[in-house]
N, C-alpha and C positions, 0 to 999 in steps of 0.2 A: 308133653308139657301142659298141656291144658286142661288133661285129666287130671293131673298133681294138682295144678291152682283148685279148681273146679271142687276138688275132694276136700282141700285146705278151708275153700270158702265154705261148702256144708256141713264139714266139723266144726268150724270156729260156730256158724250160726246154732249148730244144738249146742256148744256149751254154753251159749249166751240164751239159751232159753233154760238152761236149768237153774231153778233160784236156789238150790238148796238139796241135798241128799239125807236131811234128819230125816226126813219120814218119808219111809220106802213105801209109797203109794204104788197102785197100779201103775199109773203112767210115769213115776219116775223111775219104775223098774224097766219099762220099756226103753226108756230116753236110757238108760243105763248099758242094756244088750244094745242100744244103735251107736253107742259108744264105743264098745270093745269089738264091734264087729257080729254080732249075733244079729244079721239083717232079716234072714226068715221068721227068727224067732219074734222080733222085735213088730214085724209088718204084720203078723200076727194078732200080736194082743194089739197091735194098736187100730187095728181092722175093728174087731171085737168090743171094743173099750165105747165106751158112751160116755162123753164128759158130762160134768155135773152145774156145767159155770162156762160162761162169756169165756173166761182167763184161760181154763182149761182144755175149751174148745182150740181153744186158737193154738198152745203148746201142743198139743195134740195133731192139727192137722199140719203144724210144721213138720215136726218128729215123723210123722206118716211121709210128707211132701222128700222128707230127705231119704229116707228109707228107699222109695220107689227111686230116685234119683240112685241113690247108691248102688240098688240091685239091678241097674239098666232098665227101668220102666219108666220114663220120663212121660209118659202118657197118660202115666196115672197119679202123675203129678199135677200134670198141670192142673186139673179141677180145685182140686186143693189150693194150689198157690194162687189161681186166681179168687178163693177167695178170701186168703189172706192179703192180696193185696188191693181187692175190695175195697175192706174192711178197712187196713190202713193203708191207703192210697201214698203216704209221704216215707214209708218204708224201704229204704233204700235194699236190707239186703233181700226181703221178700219179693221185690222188681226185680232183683236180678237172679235171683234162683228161679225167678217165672221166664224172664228170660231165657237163662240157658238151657229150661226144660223144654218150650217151644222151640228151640235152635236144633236138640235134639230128635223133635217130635217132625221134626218134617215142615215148620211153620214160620222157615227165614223172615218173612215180613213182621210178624208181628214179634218176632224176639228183636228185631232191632228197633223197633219202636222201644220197646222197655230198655233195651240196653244204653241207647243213646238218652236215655234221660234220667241212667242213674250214672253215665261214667262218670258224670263232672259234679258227683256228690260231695259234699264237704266229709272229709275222713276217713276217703275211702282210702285202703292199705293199697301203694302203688304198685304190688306184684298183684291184688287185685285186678286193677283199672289197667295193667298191661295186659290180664287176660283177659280183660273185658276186649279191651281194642283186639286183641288178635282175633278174639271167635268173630267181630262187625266185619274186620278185614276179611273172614270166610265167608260171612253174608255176604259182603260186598261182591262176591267173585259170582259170576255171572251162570246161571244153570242154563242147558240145552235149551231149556223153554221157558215163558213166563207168559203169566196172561192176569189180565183182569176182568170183572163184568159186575156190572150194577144197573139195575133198573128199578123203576118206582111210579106210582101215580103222583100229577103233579099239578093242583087247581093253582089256578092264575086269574087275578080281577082284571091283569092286560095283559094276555098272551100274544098279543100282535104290536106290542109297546109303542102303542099309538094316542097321540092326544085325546083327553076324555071330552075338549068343548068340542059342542056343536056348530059352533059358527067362529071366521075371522074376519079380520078389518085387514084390506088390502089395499095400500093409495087412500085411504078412508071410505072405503065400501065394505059393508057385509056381506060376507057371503056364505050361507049355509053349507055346510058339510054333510057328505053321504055318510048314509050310516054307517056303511062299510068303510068307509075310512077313518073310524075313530077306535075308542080304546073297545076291546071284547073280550068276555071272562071265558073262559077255556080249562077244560080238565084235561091235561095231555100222558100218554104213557112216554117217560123218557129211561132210555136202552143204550147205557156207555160201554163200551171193552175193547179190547186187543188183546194181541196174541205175538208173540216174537220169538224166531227160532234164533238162536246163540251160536256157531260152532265155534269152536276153537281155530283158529288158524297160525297161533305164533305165542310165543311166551306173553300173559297179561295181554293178547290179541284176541278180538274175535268179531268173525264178520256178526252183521244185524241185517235180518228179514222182519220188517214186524208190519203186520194190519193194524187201524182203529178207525173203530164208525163212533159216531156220537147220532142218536136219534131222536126225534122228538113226533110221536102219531097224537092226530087229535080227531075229535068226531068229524070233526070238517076237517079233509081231506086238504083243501086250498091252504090249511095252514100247517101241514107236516113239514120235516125239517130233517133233512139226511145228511151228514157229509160221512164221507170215506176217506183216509188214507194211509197208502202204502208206503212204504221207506225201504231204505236197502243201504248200508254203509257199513262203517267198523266202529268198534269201541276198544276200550284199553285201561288199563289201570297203569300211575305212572307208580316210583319206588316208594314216594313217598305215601302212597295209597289213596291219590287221588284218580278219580274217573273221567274219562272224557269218550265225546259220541261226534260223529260227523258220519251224518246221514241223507243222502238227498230224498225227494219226496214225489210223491205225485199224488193228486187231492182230486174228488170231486163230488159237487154238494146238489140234491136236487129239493126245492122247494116246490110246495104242493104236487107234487108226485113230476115234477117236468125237469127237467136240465136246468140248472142256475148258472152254474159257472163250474169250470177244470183250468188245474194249475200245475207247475213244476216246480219244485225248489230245494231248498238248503238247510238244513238245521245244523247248530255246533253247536255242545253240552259240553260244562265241566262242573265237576261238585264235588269239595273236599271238606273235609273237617274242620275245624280252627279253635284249637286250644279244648281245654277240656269237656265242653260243650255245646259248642257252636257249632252249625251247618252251614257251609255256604253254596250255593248255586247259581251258574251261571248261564246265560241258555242267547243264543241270536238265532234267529230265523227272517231268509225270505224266500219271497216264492212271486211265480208273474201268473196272475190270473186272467185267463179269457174268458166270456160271458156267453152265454149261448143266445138273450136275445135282449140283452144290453151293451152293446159294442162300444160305448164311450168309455164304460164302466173297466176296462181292460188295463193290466198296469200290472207293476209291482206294487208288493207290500210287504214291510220289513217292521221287526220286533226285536228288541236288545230288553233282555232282564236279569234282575237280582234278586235272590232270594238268601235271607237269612233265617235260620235258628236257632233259639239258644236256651238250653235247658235249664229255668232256674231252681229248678226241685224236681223231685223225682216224678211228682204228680203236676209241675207245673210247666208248663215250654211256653215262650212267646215267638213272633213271626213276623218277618217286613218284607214286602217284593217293591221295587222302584222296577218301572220300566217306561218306554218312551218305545214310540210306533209311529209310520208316517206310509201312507197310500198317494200312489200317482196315479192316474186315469188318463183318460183324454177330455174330460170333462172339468175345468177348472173348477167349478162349484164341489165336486167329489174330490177334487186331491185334502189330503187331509194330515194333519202333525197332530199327534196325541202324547201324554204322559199322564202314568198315573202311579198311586203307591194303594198298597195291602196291607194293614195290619193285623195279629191275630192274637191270638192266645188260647192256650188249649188246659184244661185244668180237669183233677178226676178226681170228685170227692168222694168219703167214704159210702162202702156201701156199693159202689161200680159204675158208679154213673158217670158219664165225662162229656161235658162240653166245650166245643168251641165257638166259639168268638170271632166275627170278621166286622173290619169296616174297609173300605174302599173307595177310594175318590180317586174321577181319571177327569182329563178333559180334552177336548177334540175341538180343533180351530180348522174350519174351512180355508180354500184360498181364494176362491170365486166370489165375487156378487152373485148373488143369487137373482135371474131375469125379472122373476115375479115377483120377491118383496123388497127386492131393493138395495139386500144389505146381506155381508158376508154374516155365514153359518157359525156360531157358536155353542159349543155344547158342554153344561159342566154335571158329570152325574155321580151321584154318591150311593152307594148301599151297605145294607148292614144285615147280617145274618148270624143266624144261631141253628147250630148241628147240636144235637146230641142222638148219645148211644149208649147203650150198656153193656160192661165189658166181658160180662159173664154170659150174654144173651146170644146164641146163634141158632139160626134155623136151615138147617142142613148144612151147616159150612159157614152162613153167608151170618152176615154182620147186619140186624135192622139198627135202620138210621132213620132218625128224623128231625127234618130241618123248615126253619120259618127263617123268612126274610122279605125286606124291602128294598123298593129302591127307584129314584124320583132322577129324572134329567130335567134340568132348565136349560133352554135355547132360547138366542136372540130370533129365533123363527119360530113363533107360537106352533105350528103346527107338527113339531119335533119335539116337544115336551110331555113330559107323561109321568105316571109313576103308576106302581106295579107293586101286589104283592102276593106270596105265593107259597105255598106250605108242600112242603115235600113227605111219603112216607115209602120207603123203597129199602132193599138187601142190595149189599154191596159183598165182594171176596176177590182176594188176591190167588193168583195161584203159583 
């Protein structure tokens, strides 16, 4: 069935690239043999062929992109189509025959990025958009393994996101601040991934084994940043074709190369579609953390989130997370109630380039008077960042990205205030 659609959608797209059969050009004798079926012939001249015009080019590496599609080479498609959809980024069927060429190429992740931001196109022919949903519903289904990894250099004006003044007023005294306890610039190398083994163990069943370290090495040692965790649970898909995960956890984070703190806990996932273009995502986690040589600091801590998205064009997607978090200690000054939301926007204009868009505003209300200044902790902090990448660009695989952003906390306790800004340039890949 999907071969039929599939075949339907690359014919209909070359007769809508032919304007006319008056003049039996070169290339429209090609688009002619890709028509009746003359695919070698066709892959041919169209190999051969040198366009002479912007216009020509472009009929050209369609006609080429479907050929390879047609003769089972979807590999040598995809160069082509990505740079037809380059070119025209708001090209609904150009995304989706790049789509299905990555789907067949071995490159699940990135065909459901294109696919999920052309199903909910305006026009799209609805035995189309059902073969759209069926091939995501085969993304969707989980392989033996999956992994991720990204790393990057990462300068920072406050890598220890610590107030820049030198001195505060305490009961109305001054008191000078160590150096070391204020803000410090820092270039650090940061090293994200995971790896998860899948088996099957029951229809839309399947256990989950997965690792993920997040790391952050800096020249000074005192300020690296490790955490680790492992999980172990099941995932599922239900009829309707949504997914869910419950997985317990076990974590452990060592700051400047020593033991921070180890915990156990709970993650539950769900994330299903919603109408023609919408994602939604659901996610709660907690877990009880013990401190290796801050023992107040010991407790649970739990996270409840939302995440939406929703594709308003084929080159355009926007994004919102709402979530709310709250930490208990033994330390009244550390228990802590937080909420914050995420907006975003992801947009690819012509040509390959696509960025996104974040702002982010959370805030964090202590429960304790705090001994020494007096007055319960308040914290309100906002940032804003900008990613981009180019989608034609890879270097062995991997995706370079590079990302600029800010971001500023005010607290009713001067010496928890700061702001930070930090330019990332690092390769990312999905596997």
């Amino acid at each position: 069935m999907m071969r039929l659609i599939s075949a339907m959608i690359l014919i209909l797209g070359v007769a809508g690239m032919l304007p006319g059969l008056a003049v039996a050009s070169p290339l429209a004798e090609a688009e002619n043999l890709l028509r009746v079926g003359n695919l070698s012939e066709a892959r041919a001249r169209l190999i051969a062929m040198t366009p002479t015009s912007p216009a020509e080019a472009e009929r050209r590496n369609w006609a080429l992109a479907v050929a390879h599609m047609r003769s089972g080479a979807p590999q040598s498609a995809v160069p082509l189509l990505d740079r037809l959809v380059s070119a025209r980024p708001g090209d609904a069927r150009y995304r989706m025959e790049l789509g299905l060429a990555l789907w067949r190429s071995g490159a699940p992740g990135r065909a459901r990025y294109h696919l999920d931001l052309v199903r909910g196109a305006n026009g799209l022919d609805p035995k189309v958009r059902t073969g759209i949903e069926g091939v995501l519903r085969q993304i969707d289904r989980p392989k033996l393994w999956e992994g991720y990894l990204s790393f990057g250099i990462v300068p920072e004006t406050n890598a220890v996101r610590r107030t820049s003044a030198d001195s505060l007023f305490i009961g109305g005294d001054r008191f000078q601040l160590n150096p070391n306890a204020r803000a410090m610039p820092a270039t650090g190398l940061q090293i994200d991934g995971g790896i998860a083994f899948l088996p099957r163990i029951g229809t839309d069943l399947r256990a989950r084994f997965g690792l993920r370290a997040s790391t952050r090495f800096f020249e000074k040692s005192v300020l690296n940043d490790v955490s680790v965790k492992a999980e172990a649970g099941v995932e599922g898909t239900t009829r309707s074709g949504a997914q869910w995960v419950v997985v317990g956890t076990l974590q452990r984070r060592e700051l400047g190369n020593a033991s921070y703190s180890r915990g156990q806990g709970l993650r539950v996932g769900w994330a299903s579609r919603v109408g023609r273009a919408g994602h939604l995502r659901l996610r709660a986690e907690h877990e009880v953390l013990r401190h290796a040589r801050a023992r107040l600091l010991d407790g649970p801590r739990s996270l409840i989130a939302a995440t939406y998205s929703h594709a308003l064009a084929s080159n355009l997607m926007v994004n919102g997370t709402l979530y709310v978090n709250r930490a208990r200690t033994k330390l009244a000054t550390e228990d802590a109630d937080g909420a914050g939301v995420v907006v975003g926007l992801q947009y690819g204009f012509a040509g390959g380039l696509v960025v996104d868009l974040n702002l982010a505003l959370n805030r964090t209300d202590r429960r304790g008077v705090d001994r020494i200044f007096g007055i319960v902790r308040e914290d309100r902090r906002s940032a804003v960042s900008a990613r981009i990448k180019h989608r034609e660009l890879r270097l062995g695989g991997f995706a370079p990205v590079f990302e600029v952003g800010h971001e500023r906390q005010r607290s009713t306790i001067a010496l928890n205030s700061y702001r930070n800004t930090h330019v990332s340039l690092g390769l990312s890949r999905d596997f």
